[in-house]
MARKOLBA-863226 format. One record per residue: x, y, z of N, C-alpha, C in turn; residue in one letter. Coordinates in Angstrom, 3 decimals. Layout:
[[X; Y; Z]; [X; Y; Z]; [X; Y; Z]; A]
...
***
This chain:
[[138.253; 172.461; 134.822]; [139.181; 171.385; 134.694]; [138.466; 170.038; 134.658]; X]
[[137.294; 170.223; 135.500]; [136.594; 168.523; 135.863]; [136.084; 168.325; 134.514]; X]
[[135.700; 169.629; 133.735]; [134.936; 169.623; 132.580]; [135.911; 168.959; 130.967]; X]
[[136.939; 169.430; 131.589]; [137.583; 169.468; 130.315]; [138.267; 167.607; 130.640]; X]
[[138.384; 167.394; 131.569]; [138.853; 165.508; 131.700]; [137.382; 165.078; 131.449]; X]
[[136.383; 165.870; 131.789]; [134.736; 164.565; 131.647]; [134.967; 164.407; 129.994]; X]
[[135.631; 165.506; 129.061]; [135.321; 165.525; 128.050]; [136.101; 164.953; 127.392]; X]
[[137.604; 164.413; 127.905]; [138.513; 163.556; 127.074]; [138.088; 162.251; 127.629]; X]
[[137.602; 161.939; 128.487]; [137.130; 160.580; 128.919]; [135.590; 160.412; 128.035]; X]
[[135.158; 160.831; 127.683]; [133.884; 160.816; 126.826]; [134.594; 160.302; 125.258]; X]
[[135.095; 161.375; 125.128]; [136.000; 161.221; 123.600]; [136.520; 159.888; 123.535]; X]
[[137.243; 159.373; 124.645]; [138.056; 158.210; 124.642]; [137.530; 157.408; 124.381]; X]
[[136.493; 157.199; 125.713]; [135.399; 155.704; 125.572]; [134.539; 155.869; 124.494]; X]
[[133.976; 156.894; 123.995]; [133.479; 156.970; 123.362]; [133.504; 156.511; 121.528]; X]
[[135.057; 156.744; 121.404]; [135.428; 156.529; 119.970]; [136.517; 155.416; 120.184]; X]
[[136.977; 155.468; 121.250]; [138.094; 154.831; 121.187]; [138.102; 153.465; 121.738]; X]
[[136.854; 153.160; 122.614]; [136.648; 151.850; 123.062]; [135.269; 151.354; 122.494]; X]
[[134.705; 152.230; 122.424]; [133.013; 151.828; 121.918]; [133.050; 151.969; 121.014]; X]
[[133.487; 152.299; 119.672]; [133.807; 152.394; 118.346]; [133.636; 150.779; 117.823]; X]
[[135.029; 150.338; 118.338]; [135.494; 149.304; 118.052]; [134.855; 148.038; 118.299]; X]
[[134.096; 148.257; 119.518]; [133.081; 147.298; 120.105]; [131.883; 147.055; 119.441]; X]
[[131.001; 148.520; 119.350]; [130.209; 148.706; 118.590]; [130.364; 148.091; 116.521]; X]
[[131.582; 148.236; 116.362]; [131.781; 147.457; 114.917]; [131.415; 146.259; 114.806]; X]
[[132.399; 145.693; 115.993]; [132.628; 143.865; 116.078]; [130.855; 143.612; 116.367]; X]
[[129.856; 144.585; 116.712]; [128.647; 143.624; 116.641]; [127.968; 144.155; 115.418]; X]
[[127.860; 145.257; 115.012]; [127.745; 145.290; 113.614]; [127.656; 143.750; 113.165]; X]
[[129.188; 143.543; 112.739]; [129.913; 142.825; 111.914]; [129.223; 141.486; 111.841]; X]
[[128.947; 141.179; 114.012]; [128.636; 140.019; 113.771]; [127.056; 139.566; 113.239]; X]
[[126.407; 140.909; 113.789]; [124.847; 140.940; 113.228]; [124.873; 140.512; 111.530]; X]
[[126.090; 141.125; 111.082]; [126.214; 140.909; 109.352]; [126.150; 139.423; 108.880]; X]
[[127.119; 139.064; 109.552]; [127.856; 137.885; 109.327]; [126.542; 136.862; 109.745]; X]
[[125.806; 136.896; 110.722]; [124.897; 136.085; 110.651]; [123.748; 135.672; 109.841]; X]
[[123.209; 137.187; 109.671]; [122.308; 137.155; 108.167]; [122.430; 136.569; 107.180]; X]
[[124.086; 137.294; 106.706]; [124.472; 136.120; 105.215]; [124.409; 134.366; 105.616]; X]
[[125.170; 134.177; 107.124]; [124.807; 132.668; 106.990]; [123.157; 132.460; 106.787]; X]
[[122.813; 133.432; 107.828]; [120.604; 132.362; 107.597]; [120.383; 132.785; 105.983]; X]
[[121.043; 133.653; 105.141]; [120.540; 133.998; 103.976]; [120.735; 132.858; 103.006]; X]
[[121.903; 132.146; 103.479]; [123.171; 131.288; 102.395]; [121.937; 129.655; 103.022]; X]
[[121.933; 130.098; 104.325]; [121.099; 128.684; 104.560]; [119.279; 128.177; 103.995]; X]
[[119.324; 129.143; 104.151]; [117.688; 129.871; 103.299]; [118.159; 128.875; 101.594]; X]
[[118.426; 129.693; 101.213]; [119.491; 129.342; 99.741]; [119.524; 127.623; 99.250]; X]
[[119.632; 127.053; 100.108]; [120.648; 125.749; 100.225]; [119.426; 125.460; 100.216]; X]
[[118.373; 125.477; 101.502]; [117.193; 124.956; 101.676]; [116.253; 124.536; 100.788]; X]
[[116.303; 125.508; 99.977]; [115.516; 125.814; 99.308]; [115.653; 124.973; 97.726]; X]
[[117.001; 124.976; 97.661]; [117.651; 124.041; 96.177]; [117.495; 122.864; 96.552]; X]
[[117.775; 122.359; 97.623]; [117.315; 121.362; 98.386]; [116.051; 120.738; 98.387]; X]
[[114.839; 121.268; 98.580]; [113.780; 121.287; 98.342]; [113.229; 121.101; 97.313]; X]
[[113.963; 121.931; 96.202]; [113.399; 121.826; 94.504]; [114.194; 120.466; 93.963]; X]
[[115.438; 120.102; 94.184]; [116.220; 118.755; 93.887]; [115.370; 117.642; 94.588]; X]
[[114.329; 117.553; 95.764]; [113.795; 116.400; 96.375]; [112.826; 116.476; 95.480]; X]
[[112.350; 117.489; 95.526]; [111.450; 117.423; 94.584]; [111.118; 116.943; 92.731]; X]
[[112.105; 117.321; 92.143]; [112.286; 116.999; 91.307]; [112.348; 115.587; 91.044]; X]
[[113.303; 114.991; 92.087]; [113.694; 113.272; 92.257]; [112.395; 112.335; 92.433]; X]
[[111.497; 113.086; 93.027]; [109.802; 112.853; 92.952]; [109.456; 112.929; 91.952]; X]
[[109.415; 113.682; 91.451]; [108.274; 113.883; 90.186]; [109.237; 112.944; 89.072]; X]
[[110.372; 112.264; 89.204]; [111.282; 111.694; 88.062]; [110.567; 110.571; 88.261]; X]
[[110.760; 109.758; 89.601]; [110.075; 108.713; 90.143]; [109.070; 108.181; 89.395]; X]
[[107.811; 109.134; 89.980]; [106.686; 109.099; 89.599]; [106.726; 108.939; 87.828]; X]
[[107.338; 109.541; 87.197]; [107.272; 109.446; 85.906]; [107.383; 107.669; 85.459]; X]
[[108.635; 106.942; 86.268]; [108.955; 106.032; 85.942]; [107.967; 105.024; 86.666]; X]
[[107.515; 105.197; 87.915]; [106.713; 104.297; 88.546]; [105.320; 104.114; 86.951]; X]
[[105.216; 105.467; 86.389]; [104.089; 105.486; 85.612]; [104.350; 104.709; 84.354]; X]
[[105.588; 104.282; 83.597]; [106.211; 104.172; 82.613]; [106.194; 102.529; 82.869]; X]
[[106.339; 102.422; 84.181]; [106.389; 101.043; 84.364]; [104.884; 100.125; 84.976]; X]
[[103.630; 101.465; 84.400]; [102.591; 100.047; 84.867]; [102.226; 99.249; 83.330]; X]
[[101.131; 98.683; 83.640]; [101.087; 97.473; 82.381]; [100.454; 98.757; 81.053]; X]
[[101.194; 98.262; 80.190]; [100.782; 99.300; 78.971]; [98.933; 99.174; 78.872]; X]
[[98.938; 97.506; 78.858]; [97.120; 96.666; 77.970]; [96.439; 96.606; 80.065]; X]
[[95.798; 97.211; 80.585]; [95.344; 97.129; 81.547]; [93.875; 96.371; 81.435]; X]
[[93.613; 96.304; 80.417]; [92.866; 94.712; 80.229]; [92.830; 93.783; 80.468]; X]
[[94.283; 93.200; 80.012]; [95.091; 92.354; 79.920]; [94.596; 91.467; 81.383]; X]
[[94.516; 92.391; 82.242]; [94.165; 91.959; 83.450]; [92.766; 91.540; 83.733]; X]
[[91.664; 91.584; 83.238]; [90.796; 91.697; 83.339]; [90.200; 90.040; 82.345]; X]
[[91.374; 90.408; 81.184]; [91.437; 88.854; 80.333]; [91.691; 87.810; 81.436]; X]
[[92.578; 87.715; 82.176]; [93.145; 87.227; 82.845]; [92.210; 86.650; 84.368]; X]
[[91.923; 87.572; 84.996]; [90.812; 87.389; 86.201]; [89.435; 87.063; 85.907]; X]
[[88.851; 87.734; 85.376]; [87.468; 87.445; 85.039]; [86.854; 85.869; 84.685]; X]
[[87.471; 85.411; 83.221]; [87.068; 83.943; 82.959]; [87.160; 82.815; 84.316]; X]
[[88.315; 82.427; 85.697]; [87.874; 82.186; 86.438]; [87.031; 82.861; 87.537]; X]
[[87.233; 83.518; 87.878]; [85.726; 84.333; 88.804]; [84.696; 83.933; 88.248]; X]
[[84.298; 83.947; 86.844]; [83.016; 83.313; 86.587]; [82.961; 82.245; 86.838]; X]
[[83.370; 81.618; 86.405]; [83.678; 80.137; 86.963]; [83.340; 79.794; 87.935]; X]
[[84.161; 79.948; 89.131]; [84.284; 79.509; 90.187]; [82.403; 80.355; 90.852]; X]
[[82.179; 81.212; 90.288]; [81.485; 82.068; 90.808]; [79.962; 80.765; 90.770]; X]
[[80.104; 80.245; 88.817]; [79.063; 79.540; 89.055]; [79.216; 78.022; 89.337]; X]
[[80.329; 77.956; 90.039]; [79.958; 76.243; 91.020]; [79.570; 76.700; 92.014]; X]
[[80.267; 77.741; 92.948]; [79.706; 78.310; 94.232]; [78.041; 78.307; 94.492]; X]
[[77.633; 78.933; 93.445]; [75.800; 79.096; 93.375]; [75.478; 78.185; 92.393]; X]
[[76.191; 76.800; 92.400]; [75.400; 76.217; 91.796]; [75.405; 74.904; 92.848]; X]
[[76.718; 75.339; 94.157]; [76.466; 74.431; 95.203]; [75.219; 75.076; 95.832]; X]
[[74.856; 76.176; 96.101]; [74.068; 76.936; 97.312]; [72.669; 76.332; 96.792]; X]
[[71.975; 76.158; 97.812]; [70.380; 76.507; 97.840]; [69.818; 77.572; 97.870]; X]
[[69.260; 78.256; 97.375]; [68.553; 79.567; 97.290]; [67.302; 79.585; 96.508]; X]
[[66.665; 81.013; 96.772]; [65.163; 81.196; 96.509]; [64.900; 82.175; 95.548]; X]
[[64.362; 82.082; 94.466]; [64.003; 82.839; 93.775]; [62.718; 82.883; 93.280]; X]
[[62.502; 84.510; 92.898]; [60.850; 84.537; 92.552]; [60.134; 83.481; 91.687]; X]
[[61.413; 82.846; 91.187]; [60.385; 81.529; 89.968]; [60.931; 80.693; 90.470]; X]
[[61.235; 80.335; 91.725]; [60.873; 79.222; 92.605]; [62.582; 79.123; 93.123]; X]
[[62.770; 77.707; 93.808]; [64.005; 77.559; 94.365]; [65.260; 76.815; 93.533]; X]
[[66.313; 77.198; 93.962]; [67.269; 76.177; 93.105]; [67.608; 75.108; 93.717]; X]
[[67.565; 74.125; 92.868]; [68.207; 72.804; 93.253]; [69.537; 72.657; 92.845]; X]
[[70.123; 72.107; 93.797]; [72.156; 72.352; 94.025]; [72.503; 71.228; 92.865]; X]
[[73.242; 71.631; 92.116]; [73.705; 70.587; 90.971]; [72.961; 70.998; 89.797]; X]
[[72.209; 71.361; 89.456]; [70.879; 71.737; 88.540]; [71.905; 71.995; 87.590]; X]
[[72.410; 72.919; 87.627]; [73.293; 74.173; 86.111]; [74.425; 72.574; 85.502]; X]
[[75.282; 71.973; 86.720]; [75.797; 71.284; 85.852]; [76.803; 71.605; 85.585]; X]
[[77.610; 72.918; 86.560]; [79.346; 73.329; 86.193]; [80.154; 72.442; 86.876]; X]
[[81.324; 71.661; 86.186]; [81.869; 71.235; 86.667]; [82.896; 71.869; 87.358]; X]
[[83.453; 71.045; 88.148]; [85.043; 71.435; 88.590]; [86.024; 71.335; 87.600]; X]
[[86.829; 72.247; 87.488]; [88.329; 71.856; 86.699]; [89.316; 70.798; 86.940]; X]
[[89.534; 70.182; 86.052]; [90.533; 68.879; 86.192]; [91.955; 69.245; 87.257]; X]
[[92.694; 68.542; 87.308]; [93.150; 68.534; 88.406]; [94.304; 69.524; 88.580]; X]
[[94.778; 70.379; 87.477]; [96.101; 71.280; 87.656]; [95.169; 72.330; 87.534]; X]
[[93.951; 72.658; 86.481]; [93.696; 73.548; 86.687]; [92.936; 74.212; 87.802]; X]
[[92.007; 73.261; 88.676]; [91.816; 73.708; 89.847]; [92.260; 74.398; 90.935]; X]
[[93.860; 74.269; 91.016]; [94.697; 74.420; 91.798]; [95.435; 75.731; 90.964]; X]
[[95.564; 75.735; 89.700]; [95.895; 77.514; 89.161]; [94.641; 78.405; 89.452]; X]
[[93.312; 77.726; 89.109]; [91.752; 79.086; 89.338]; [92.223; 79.535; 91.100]; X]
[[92.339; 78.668; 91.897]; [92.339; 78.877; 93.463]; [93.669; 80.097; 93.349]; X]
[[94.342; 79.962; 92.850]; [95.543; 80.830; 93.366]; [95.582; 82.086; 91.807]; X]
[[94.881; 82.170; 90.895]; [94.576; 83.257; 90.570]; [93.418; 84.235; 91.069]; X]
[[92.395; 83.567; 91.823]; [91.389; 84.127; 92.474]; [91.878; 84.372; 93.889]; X]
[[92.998; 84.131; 94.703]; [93.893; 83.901; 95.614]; [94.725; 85.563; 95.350]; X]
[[95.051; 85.950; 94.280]; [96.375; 86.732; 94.137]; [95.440; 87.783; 93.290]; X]
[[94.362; 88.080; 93.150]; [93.674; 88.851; 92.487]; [92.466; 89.826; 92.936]; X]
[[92.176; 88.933; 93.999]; [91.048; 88.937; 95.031]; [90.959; 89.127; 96.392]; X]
[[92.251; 88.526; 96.610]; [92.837; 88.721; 98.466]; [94.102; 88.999; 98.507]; X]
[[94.861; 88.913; 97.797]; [96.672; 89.361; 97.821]; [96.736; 90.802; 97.249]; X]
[[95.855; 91.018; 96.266]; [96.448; 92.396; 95.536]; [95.688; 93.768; 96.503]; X]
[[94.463; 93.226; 97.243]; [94.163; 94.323; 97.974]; [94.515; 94.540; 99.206]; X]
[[94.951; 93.331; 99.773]; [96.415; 93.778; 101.153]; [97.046; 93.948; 100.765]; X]
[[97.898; 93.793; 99.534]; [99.343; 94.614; 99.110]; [98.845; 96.294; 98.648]; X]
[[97.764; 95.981; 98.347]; [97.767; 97.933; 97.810]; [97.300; 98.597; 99.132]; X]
[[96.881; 98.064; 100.349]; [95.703; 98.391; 102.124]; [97.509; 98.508; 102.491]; X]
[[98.780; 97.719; 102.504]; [100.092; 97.594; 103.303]; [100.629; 98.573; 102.533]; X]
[[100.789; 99.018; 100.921]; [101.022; 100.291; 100.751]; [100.601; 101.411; 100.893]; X]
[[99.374; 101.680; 100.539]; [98.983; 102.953; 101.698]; [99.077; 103.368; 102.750]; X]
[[99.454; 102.381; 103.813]; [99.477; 101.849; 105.095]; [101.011; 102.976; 105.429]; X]
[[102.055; 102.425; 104.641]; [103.336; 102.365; 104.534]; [103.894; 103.995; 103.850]; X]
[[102.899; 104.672; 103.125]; [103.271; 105.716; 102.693]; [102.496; 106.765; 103.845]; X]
[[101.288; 106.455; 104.111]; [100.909; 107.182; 105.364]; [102.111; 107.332; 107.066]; X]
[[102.631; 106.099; 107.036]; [103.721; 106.329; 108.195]; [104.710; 107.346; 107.613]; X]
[[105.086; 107.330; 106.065]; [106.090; 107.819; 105.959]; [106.033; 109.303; 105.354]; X]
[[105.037; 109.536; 105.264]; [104.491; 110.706; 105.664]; [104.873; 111.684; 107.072]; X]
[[104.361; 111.055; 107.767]; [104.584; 111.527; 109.266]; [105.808; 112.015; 109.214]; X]
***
């Protein structure tokens, strides 16, 4: 008799309470996968759309530097020389065929507007453009992090 109730109480819990229990975690083990699967998914399109928006960027950052990169070079160079030879043509210095005397060469200064454009193209060419490119690197390295 004890045998035959151990065995409907087995049957019972067995199918009839643990069945049902046993499903609902199934189910929920299921149900979680598809979300990390669906989130995986998302991540990932996510990833290729940032990406993409980068590489568009970049296309246009590229589209937009100076076509004639000469141009620049037209531009800087004629004062730098310049200025380069009043500088050493103020200095005293020594050379193997003897010393220079300050004034000797004979460059003048630029009249009075243009003095004040050579200073601020040698100003924005020379000391502005390489702290602005030292503050962008600067600025993409934080944002990095």
């Amino acid at each position: 008799m004890l045998a035959l109730l151990g065995g409907f109480l087995v049957k019972l819990l067995g199918s009839g309470i643990a069945e049902p229990v046993l499903a609902y975690f199934r189910q929920r083990d299921a149900s979680g996968r598809d979300i990390a699967v669906a989130g995986i998914g998302s991540e990932k399109e996510q990833n290729i759309a940032t990406l993409q928006a980068a590489v568009e960027a970049n296309k246009l950052k590229a589209a937009s530097q100076a076509a004639y990169p000469w141009i620049v070079y037209l531009i800087a160079v004629p004062p730098a020389l310049h200025a380069a030879g009043i500088y050493f043509d103020s200095l005293p210095f020594w050379t193997p065929f003897g010393s220079h005397v300050v004034g000797a060469w004979g460059v003048p200064k630029p009249p009075a507007p243009y003095d004040d454009w050579q200073g601020k193209i040698l100003l924005s060419f020379f000391i502005v453009a390489p702290v602005v490119q030292a503050v962008r690197a600067g600025a993409a390295a934080i944002a990095r992090r």
